[in-house]
C-alpha positions in Angstrom: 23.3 88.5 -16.9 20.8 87.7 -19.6 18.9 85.5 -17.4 18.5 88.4 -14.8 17.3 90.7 -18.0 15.2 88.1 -19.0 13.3 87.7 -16.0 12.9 91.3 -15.8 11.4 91.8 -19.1 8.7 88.7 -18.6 8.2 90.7 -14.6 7.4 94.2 -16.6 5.4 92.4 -19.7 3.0 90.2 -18.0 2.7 92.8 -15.0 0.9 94.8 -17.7 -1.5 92.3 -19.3 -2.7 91.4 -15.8 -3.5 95.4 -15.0 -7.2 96.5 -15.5 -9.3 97.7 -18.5 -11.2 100.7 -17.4 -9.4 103.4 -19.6 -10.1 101.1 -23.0 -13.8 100.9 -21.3 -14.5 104.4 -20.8 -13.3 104.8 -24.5 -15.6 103.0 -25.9 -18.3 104.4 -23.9 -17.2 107.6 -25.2 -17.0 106.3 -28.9 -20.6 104.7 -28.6 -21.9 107.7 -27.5 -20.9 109.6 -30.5 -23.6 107.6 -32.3 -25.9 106.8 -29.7 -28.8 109.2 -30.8 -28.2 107.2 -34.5 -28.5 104.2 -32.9 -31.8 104.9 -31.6 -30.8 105.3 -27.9 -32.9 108.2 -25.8 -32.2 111.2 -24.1 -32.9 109.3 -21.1 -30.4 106.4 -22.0 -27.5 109.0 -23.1 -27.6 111.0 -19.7 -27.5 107.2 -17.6 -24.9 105.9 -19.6 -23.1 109.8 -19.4 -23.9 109.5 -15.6 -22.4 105.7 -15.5 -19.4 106.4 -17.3 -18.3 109.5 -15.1 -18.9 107.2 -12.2 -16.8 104.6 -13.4 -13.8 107.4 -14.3 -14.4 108.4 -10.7 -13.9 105.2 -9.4 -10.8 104.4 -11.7 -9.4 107.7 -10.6 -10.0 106.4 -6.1 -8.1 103.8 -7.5 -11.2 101.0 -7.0 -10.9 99.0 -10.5 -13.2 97.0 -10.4 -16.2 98.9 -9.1 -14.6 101.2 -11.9 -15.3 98.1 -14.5 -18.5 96.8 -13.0 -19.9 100.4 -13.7 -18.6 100.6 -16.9 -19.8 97.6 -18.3 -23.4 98.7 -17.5 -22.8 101.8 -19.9 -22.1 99.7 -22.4 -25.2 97.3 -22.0 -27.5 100.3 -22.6 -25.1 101.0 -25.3 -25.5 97.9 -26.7 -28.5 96.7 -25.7 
C-alpha cells in the first residue's frame, strides 16, 4: 500500500513540473509593464508588448502552449531589451 501511494504522489508531483509556464509569463509581462514608461520603454513598445501578451493569453487559453510561450517571450525581450 505505500508503494502504490508512493508512486502516485511522484505521478502527481513531477506531472506538474513538466506542465508549461505561460501563466508565470504573462505575470511578469504584466509586472514589467507597471514600470515600463520608467524604464524608458515607448508608447509604441507598451501597446506591442500589451498586444503580444493578450495574444499569448489567447493562445494559452486555445490550449496551444507553446505558441502561448514563444509569444510571450517576445514581450519580454522588448521588456527587457
Amino acid at each position: 500500500m505505500k508503494k502504490i501511494i508512493a508512486i502516485i504522489a511522484f505521478v502527481l508531483f513531477t506531472t506538474s513540473a513538466f506542465s508549461y509556464s505561460c501563466p508565470m509569463l504573462w505575470g511578469e509581462v504584466d509586472e514589467l509593464l507597471k514600470t515600463a514608461k520608467e524604464s524608458g520603454k515607448t508608447s509604441t513598445q507598451i501597446k506591442e508588448v500589451q498586444k503580444l501578451r493578450d495574444e499569448g493569453k489567447k493562445a494559452h487559453d486555445k490550449g496551444n502552449h507553446e505558441m502561448s510561450e514563444i509569444i510571450l517571450n517576445k514581450a519580454l525581450a522588448i521588456l527587457k531589451g
